[in-house]
C-alpha positions in Angstrom: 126.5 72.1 89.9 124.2 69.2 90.3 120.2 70.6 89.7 117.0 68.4 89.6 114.6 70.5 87.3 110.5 69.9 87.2 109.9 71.8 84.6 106.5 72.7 83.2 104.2 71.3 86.4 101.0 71.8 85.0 98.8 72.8 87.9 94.9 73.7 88.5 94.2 76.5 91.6 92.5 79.4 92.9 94.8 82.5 92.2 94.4 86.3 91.2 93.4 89.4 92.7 89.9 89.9 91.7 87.4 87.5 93.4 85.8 86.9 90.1 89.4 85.6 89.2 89.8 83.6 91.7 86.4 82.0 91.5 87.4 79.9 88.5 90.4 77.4 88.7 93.0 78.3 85.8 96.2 76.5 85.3 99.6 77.7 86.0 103.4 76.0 84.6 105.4 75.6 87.1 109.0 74.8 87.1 110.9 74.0 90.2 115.1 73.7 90.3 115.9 71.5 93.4 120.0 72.1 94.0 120.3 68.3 96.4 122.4 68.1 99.4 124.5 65.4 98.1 126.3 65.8 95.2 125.1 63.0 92.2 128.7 61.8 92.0 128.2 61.1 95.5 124.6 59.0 95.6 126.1 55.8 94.9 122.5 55.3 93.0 121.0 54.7 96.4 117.4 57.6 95.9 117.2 58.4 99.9 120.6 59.9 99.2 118.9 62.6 96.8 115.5 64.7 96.0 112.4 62.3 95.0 111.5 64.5 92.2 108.4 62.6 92.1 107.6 63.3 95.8 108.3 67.0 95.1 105.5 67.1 92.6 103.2 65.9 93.9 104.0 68.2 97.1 103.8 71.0 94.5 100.4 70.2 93.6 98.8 69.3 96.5 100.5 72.9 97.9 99.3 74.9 95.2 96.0 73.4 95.2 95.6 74.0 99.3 93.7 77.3 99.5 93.3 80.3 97.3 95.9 83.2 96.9 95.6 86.5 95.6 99.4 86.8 94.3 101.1 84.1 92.4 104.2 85.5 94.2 102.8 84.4 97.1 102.5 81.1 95.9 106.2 81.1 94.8 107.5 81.7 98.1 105.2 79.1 100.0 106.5 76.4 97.7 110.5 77.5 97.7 110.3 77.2 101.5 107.9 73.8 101.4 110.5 72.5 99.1 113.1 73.7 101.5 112.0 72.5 104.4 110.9 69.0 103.4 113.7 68.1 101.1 117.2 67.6 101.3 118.6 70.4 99.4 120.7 73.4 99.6 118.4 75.5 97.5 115.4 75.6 95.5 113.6 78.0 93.0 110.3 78.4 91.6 109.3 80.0 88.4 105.1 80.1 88.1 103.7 81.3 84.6 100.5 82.6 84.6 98.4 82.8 81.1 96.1 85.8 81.9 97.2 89.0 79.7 95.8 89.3 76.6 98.9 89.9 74.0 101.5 87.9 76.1 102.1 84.2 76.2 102.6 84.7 79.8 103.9 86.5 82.8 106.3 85.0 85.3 107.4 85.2 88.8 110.8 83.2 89.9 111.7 83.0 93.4 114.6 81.2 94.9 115.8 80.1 98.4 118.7 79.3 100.0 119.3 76.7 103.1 120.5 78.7 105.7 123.1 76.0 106.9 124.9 75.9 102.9 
């Protein structure tokens, strides 16, 4: 198995279900698995043959940071399929942490995706 992990994206947005939540930007982690197309043994270290992690970052960010959402599962969806759709790869997951209960480091939401076509 060949995996590209981001792990950690720290990321500022509008998210939760009150509106007084949501008023407020708060930062989420987010790690994103990217499963490439192209096996590594296989890129002949050529980087249009695989995922720009870098690329998918930045699209993480800018995605996250778009408009506000009520759900951070919400969220996790809209980037699996963003990360699906733009990049070459045969999956992708999401996991978003959110720091917002009191007594819990965090709570979690993982979503994953599959290309239809592997």
């Amino acid at each position: 198995m060949n995996e590209i992990v981001i792990q950690g994206l720290s990321v500022e947005c509008h998210v939760g279900v009150p509106d007084e939540e949501r008023r407020h930007p708060q930062t989420l982690s987010i790690t994103a698995t990217l499963t490439p197309r192209v096996a590594f043994a296989d890129l002949q270290d050529n980087i249009v043959q695989t995922a720009d992690y870098d690329l998918a970052a930045r699209r993480i960010s800018a995605v996250a940071q778009a408009r506000p959402r009520r759900l951070i599962e919400t969220l996790a969806v809209e980037l699996a399929d963003m990360l699906l759709a733009e990049f070459a790869l045969t999956a992708a997951e999401v996991e978003i942490r959110k720091f917002i209960l009191p007594n819990t480091e965090y709570v979690a939401v993982r979503c994953r995706r599959v290309h239809p076509a592997a």
